[in-house]
N, C-alpha and C positions, 0 to 999 in steps of 0.2 A: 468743749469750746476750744479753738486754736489759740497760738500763740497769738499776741497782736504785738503788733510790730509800731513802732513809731513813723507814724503818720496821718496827721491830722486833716483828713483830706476835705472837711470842712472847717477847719484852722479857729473855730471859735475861742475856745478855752486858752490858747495862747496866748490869741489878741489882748487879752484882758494882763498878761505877764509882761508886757512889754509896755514902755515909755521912753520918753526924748533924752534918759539918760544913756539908752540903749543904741541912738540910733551910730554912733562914728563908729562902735561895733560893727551893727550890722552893713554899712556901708562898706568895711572895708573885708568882708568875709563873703566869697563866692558863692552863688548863689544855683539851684539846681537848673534852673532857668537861663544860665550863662552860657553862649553857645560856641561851639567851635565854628562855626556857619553860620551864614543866615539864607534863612526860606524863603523863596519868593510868597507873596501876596497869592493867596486862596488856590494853595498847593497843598496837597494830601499826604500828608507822613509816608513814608515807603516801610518798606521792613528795616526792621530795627532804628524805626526815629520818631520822635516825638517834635512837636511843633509847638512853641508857647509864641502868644500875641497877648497885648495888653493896649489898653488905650485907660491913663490916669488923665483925670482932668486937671486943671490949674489948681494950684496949693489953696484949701481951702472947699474947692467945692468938691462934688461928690456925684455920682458913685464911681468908684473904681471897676473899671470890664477887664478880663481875662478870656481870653480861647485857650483850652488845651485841647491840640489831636494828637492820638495816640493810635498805632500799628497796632491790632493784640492779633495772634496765630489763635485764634477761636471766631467759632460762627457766629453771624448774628442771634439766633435765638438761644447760646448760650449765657452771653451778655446780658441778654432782656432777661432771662432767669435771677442772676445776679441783683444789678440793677432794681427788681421790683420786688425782690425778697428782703421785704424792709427789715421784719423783725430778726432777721440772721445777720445782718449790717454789723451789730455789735462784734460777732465773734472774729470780724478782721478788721472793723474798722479803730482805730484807739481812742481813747478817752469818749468815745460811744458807748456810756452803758446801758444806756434801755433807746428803745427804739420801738415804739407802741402803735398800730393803728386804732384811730380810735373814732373812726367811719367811713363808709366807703358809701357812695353816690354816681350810680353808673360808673363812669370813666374818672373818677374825681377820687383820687384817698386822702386824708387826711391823718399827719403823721403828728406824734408827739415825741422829742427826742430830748435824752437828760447829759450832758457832756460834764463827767469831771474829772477837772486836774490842779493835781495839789491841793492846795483846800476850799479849791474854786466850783462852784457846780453851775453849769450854764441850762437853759431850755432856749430847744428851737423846735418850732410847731411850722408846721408846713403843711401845703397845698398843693397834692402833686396831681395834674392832670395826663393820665397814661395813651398815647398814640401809639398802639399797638401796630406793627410787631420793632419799632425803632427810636421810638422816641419817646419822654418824659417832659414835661413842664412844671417847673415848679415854683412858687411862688410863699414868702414869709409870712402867716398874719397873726402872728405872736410869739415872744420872744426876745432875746436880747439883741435883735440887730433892727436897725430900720428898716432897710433894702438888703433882701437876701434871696434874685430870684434868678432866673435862666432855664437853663434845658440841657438833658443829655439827648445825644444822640447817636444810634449805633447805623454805621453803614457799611454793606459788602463790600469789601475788595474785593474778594473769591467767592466761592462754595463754602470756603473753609476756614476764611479772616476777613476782618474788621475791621473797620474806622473809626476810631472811640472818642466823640470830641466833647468836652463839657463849655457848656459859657454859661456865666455867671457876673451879675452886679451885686456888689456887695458895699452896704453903707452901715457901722457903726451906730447904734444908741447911745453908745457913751463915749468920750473922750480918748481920742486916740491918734495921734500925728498921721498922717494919709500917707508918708514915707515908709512906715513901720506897716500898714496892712498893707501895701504895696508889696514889698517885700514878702509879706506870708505869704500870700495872694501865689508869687510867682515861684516860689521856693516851695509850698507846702505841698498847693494840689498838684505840680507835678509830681512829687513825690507820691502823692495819692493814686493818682494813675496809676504808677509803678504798679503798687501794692495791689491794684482793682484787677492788675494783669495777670499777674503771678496768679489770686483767687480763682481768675476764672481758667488760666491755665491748671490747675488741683481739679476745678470739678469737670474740666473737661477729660482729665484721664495723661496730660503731658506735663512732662519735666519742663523745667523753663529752661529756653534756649541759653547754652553758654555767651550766644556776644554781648556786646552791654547794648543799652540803647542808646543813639547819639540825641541830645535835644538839641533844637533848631531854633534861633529865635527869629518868629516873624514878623512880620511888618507892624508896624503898632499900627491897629486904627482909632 
């Protein structure tokens, strides 16, 4: 099993660590999602950039949407490897420690996933419907969140790279300031990306590129 690196790229177990004494903190600490630029509206990351868009609703209601796309220097059916290799999830993902299928239905799996941190232990049970050779859906229906659904999807730019975009609504079961998942929301799973990159860069056989990646924020919709 590899090292796991800090990134909670479903950001559950965190959620639970934070409250309203936390938030002029986190307000005033930059965030991975802060961009030297901004992206035009449903424009495609180029090499070495990532795209973050968000659309929060007004204070109080729910759910919170996020897009991230990401550039990755790997083919589409690497990705899909990744991506649908649930029970291996753990060994790069953090605070993922089991990651269980526990039926599969044609095109339909069904995941069991146990997240703990510190001396918090979460379950998220999910519904992923597979649109082979690019796409994922997935959908929450039991677990500690109310609303926890969206889609990945991998698309060519080349022969030989990708367009890695996740969207995602995410709503709380239990109490939690919509400033503070906000925040995770846009800070975390970019950071997740990152990490998704690097992985599929290892099993494709490449070093990961020396530039950094520049993030872009996009348009809120």
């Amino acid at each position: 099993m590899s090292t796991k690196r800090r990134l909670p790229f479903l950001l559950l177990p965190v959620v639970l660590l934070l409250s309203e004494n936390f938030l002029p903190f986190l307000s005033s600490v930059p965030s991975v999602a802060q961009a030297v630029a901004q992206a035009a509206p449903s424009v495609s990351p180029k090499k070495g950039q990532m795209i973050v868009s968000t659309r929060t609703p007004k204070q109080g209601t729910w759910p919170i949407e996020l897009t991230v796309s990401l550039f990755i220097e790997v083919p589409q059916q690497t990705l899909w490897g990744i991506l649908t290799d649930y029970e291996s999830l753990p060994d790069f993902v953090p605070h993922l420690e089991e990651c269980t299928i526990v039926d599969r239905v044609k095109n339909r799996v069904y995941i069991e996933e146990v997240f703990k941190c510190f001396p918090l232990t979460m379950r998220l049970d999910l519904e992923i419907k597979e649109e082979p050779p690019n796409r994922t859906v997935f959908k929450r229906y039991s677990g500690n969140m109310k609303v926890y659904e969206g889609s990945w999807e991998i698309d060519p730019a080349s022969p030989e790279t990708s367009i890695f975009t996740l969207k995602v609504k995410a709503q709380p079961d239990f109490p939690v300031p919509q400033k503070v998942l906000t925040w995770i929301l846009k800070t975390e799973i970019p950071k997740g990306m990152l990490e998704m990159r690097k992985q599929a860069l290892t099993v494709s056989g490449q070093r990961e590129p020396r530039y950094s990646i520049e993030v872009l924020s996009g348009q809120d919709f």
